[in-house]
C-alpha positions in Angstrom: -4.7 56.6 -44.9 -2.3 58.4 -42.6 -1.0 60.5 -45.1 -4.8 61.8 -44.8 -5.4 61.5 -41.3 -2.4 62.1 -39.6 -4.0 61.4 -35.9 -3.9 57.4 -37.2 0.0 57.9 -37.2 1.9 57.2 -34.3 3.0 60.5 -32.8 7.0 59.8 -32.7 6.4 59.1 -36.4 4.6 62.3 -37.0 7.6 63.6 -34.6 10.2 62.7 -37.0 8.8 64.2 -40.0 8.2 67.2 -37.8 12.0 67.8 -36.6 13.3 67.3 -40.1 11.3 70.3 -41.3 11.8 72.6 -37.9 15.4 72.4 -37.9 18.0 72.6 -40.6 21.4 71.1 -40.5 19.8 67.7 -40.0 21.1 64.6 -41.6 18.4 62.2 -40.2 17.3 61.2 -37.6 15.8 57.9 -35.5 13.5 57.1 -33.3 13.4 54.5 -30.5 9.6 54.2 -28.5 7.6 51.7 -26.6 4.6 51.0 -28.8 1.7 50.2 -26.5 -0.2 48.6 -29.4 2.0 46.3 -29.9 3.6 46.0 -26.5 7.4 46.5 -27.5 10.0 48.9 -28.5 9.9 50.0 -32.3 12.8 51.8 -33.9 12.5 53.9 -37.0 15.4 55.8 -39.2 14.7 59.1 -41.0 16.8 60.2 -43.8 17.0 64.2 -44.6 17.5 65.0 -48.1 16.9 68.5 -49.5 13.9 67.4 -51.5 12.6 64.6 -49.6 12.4 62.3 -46.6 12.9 58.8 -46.4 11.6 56.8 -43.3 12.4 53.2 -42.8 11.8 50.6 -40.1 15.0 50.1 -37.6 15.9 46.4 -36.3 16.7 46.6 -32.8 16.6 43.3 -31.5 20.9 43.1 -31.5 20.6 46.6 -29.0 17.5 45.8 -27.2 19.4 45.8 -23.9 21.4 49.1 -25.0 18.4 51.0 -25.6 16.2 49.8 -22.2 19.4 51.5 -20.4 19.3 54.6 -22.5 15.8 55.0 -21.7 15.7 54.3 -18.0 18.3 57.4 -17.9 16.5 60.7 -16.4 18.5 63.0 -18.0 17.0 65.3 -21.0 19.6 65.4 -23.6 23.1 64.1 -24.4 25.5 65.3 -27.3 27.4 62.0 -28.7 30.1 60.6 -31.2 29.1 58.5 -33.6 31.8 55.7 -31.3 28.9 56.3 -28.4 26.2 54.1 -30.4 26.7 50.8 -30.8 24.4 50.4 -33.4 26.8 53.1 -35.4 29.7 51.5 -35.2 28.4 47.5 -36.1 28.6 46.4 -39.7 25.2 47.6 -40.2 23.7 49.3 -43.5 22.4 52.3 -41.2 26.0 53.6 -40.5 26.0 57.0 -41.5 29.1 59.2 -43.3 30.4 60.6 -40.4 33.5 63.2 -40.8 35.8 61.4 -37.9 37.1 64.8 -37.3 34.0 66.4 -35.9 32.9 65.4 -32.5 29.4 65.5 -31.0 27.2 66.2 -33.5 24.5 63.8 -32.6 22.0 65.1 -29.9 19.9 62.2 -28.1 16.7 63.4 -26.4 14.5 61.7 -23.6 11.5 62.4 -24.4 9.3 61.5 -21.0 5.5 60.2 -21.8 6.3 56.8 -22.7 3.3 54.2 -21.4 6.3 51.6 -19.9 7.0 54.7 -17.6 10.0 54.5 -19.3 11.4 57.6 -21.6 11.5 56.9 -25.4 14.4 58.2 -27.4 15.0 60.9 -30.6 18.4 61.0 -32.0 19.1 63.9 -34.3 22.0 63.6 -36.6 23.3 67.0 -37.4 25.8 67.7 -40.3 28.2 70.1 -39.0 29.1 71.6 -41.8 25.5 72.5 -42.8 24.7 76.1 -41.3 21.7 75.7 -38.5 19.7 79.1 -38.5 19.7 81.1 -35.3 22.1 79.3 -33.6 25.8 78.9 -35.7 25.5 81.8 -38.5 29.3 82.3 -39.7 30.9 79.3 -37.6 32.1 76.9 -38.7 31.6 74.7 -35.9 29.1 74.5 -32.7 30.8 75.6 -29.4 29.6 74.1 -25.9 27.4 77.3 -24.8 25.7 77.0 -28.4 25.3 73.0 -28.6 23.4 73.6 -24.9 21.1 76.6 -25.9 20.3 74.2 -29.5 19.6 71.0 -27.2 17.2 72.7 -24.9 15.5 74.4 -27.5 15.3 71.4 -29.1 13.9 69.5 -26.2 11.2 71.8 -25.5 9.8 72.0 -29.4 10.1 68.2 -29.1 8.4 67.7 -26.2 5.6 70.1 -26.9 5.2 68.9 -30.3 5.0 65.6 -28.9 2.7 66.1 -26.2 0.2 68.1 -29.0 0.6 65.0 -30.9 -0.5 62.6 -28.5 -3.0 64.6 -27.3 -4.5 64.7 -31.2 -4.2 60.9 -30.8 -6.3 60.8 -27.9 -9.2 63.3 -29.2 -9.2 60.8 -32.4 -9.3 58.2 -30.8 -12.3 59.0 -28.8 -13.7 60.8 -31.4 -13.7 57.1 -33.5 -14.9 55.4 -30.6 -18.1 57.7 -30.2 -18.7 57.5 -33.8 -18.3 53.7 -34.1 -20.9 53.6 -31.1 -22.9 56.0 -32.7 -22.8 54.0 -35.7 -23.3 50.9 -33.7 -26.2 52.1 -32.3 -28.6 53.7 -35.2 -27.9 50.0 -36.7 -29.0 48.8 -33.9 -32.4 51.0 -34.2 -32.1 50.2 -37.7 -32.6 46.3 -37.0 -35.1 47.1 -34.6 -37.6 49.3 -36.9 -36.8 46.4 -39.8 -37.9 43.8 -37.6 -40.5 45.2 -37.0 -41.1 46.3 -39.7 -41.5 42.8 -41.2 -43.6 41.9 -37.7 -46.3 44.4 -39.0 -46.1 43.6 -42.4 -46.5 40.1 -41.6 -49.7 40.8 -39.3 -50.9 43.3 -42.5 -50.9 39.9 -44.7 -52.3 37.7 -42.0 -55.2 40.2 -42.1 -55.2 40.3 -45.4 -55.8 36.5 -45.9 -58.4 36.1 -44.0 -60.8 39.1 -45.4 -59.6 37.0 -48.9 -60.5 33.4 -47.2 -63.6 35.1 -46.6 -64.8 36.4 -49.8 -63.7 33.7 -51.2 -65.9 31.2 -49.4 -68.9 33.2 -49.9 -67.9 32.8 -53.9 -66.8 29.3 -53.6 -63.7 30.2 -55.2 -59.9 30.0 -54.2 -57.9 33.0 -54.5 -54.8 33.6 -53.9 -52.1 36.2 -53.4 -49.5 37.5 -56.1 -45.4 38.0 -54.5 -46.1 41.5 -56.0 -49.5 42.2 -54.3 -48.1 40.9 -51.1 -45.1 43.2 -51.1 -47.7 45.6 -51.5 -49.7 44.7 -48.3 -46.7 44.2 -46.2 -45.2 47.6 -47.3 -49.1 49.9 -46.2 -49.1 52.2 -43.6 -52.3 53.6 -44.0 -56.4 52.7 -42.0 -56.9 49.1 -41.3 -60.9 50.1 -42.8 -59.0 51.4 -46.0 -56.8 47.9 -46.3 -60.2 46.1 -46.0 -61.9 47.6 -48.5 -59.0 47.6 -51.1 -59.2 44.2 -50.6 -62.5 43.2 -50.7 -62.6 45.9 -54.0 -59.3 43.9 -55.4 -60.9 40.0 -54.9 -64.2 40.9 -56.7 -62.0 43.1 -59.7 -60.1 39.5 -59.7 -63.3 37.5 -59.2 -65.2 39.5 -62.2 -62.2 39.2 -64.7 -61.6 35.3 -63.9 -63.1 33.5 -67.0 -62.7 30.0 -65.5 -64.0 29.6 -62.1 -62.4 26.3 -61.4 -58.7 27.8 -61.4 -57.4 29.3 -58.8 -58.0 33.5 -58.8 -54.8 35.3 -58.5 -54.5 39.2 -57.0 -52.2 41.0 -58.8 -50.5 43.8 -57.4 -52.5 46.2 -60.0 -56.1 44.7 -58.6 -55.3 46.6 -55.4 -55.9 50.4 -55.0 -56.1 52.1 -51.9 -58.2 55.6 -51.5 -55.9 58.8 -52.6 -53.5 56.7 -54.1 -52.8 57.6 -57.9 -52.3 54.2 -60.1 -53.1 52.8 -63.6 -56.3 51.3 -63.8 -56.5 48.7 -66.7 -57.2 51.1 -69.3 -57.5 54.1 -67.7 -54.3 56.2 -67.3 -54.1 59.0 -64.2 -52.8 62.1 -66.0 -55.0 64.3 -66.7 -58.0 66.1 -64.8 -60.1 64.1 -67.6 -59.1 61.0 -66.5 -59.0 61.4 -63.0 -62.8 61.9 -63.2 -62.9 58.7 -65.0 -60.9 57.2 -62.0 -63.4 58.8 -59.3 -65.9 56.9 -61.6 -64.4 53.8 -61.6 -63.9 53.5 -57.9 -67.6 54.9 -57.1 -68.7 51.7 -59.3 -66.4 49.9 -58.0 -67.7 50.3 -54.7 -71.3 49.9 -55.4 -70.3 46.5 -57.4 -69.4 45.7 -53.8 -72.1 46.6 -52.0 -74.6 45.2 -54.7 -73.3 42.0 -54.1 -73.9 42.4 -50.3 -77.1 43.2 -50.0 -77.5 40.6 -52.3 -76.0 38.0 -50.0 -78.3 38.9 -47.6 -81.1 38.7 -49.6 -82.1 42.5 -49.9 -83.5 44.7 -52.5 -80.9 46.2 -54.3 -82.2 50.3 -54.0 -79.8 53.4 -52.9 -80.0 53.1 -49.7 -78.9 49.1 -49.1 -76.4 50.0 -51.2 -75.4 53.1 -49.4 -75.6 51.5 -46.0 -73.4 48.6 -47.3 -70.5 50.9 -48.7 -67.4 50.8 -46.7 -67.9 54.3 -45.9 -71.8 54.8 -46.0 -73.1 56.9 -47.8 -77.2 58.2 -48.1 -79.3 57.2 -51.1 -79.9 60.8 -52.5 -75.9 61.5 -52.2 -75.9 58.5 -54.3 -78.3 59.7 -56.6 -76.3 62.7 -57.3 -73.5 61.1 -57.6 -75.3 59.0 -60.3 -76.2 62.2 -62.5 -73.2 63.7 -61.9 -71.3 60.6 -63.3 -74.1 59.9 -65.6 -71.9 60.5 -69.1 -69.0 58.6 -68.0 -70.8 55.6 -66.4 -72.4 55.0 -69.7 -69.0 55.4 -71.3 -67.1 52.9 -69.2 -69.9 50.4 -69.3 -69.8 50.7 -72.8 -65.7 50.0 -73.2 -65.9 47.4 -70.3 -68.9 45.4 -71.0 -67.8 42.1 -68.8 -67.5 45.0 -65.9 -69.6 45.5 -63.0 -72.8 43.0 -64.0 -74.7 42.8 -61.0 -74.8 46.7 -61.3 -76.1 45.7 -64.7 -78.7 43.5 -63.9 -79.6 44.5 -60.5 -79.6 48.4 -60.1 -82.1 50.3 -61.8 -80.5 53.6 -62.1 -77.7 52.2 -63.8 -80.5 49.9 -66.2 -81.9 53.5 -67.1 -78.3 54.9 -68.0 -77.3 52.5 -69.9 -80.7 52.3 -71.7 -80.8 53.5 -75.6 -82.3 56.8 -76.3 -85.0 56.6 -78.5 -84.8 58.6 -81.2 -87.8 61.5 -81.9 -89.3 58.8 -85.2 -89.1 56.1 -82.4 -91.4 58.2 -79.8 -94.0 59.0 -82.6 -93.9 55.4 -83.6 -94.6 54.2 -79.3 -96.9 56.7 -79.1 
């Protein structure tokens, strides 16, 4: 993950990697800071080959009182012998191979920042025999004047580096935090809108039972409510009127097609069709322009099924303009006329495959009686007349 997103590193880790590439002549290098996450010092080593690095964790419990002086110290940079660390010259398996004949070669920095108010320490470990650019081309060793100019130059990259990498830290940091409340909060509004959600859906099937408890007493009949059909009635959005009617349209399709009254009626999901939605009819199959005239048939008898038993209940004559005043939208007799000759062929054609649909159309409604009436043929009419 950090190797991706360096900002998760810590930035005297990123620091360390940094100073091994800026500046040549390095052998390794380590790290001693005060890591406010964890609230202590950590120590890390850095080995420099010419191919790769090498980073490794640094126990520093034996120096832990060395290392608090070295960082209460206010100066900015020391050159040292190898005989100046203690951790150095302990039997430890971080002791580096130091030429005894080459003094200073180690530069400790104080790098100011630290959040124990406190200054965390960089040791860089240079070879002297390796050639550092710009600052000891063609000597063989590096003389006071030099050592100074490299120290402070390697101070101020360190310290500017360091502050750049911190201050990524921060920006992250604050960047993760306003994402993760972000985040936190369209959840939040994404509970909300479920729950309510379900709260709506809930009062969509409460509705929904009672215009079925009502039909159902009028037909003395108990019907009931498919899982699918109610996931279907918790999941509308559309006119409360519309819901109503699909309904009322869905318990007589499940009342008609019932052959034994005394079970319980179920509503399937496929019973229930709501205005300008596009779904498979038993038998019919919306594809074509064809069959979505069938459709527009099917629902206008559908809905006059309706209504015909309506104005039955209340005892009226079944004529076009009960029925039209008992449609869920009302409609005027002569529109249903038209309607009638306009859908004369395929009323006659789904009456004919569906015989078991729509009776008290059938026995009730006289237009439909003379549509579904044989033609006589022309022997027939010589023979009535």
């Amino acid at each position: 993950m950090s190797a991706e997103l360096p900002f998760l590193e810590q930035p005297f880790l990123r620091l360390l990697k940094f100073v091994a590439t800026a500046f040549t002549g390095l052998e390794r290098l380590i790290t001693v800071f005060y890591n406010i996450e964890l609230n202590k010092l950590q120590g890390y080593t850095l080995s420099v080959s010419e191919d790769h690095f090498q980073m490794e964790l640094l126990e520093i419990g034996e120096f832990y009182s060395y290392f608090f002086a070295r960082r209460r110290e206010m100066k900015a940079f020391d050159w040292l012998v190898s005989e100046d660390l203690p951790f150095e010259t302990s039997k430890s398996k971080y002791v580096p191979m130091i030429f005894d004949e080459l003094n200073r070669n180690i530069l400790l920095l104080r790098l100011g920042g630290a959040k124990d108010s406190n200054r965390d320490l960089l040791y860089l470990f240079f070879d002297p025999r390796k050639t550092i650019k710009g600052i000891n081309l063609g000597m063989q060793e590096l003389d006071t004047s030099r050592k100074e100019l490299l120290a402070e130059i390697a101070y101020g990259v360190c310290i500017t580096a360091l502050q750049s990498f911190r201050t990524d830290t921060i920006h992250f940091q604050k960047f993760v935090s306003n994402t993760r409340y972000l985040a936190q909060k369209l959840q939040k509004e994404r509970n909300y809108l479920e729950s309510l959600q379900k709260s709506i859906g809930q009062s969509l099937l409460n509705l929904s039972l009672d215009i079925i408890k009502e039909f159902a007493a009028k037909k003395g009949a108990n019907i009931k409510l498919s899982p699918e059909a109610e996931h279907v009635i918790r999941s509308y959005s559309g006119d409360i009127g519309e819901l109503r009617r699909a309904l009322t349209d869905a318990c007589f399709f499940a009342f008609t097609l019932n052959d034994n009254k005394n079970h319980d009626i179920i509503i399937y999901d496929w019973h229930i069709h709501f205005e300008g939605q596009t779904r498979e009819s038993p038998g019919i199959l919306v594809e074509t322009k064809q069959e979505e005239k069938l459709r527009r048939t099917w629902d206008f008898l559908n809905r006059l099924e309706v209504a015909t038993q309506m104005v039955l209940d209340k005892n009226l004559p079944v004529t076009g303009k009960n029925l039209g005043m008992h449609c869920e939208k009302p409609i005027s007799a002569p529109a249903i006329s038209d309607a009638l000759k306009k859908h004369h062929q395929r009323i006659k054609n789904l009456m004919d495959q569906h015989p078991d649909r729509w009776p008290l159309l059938r026995e009730n409604f006289s237009p439909v009686q003379q549509i579904l009436k044989p033609k006589q043929s022309p022997d027939q009419h010589k023979a009535a007349g």
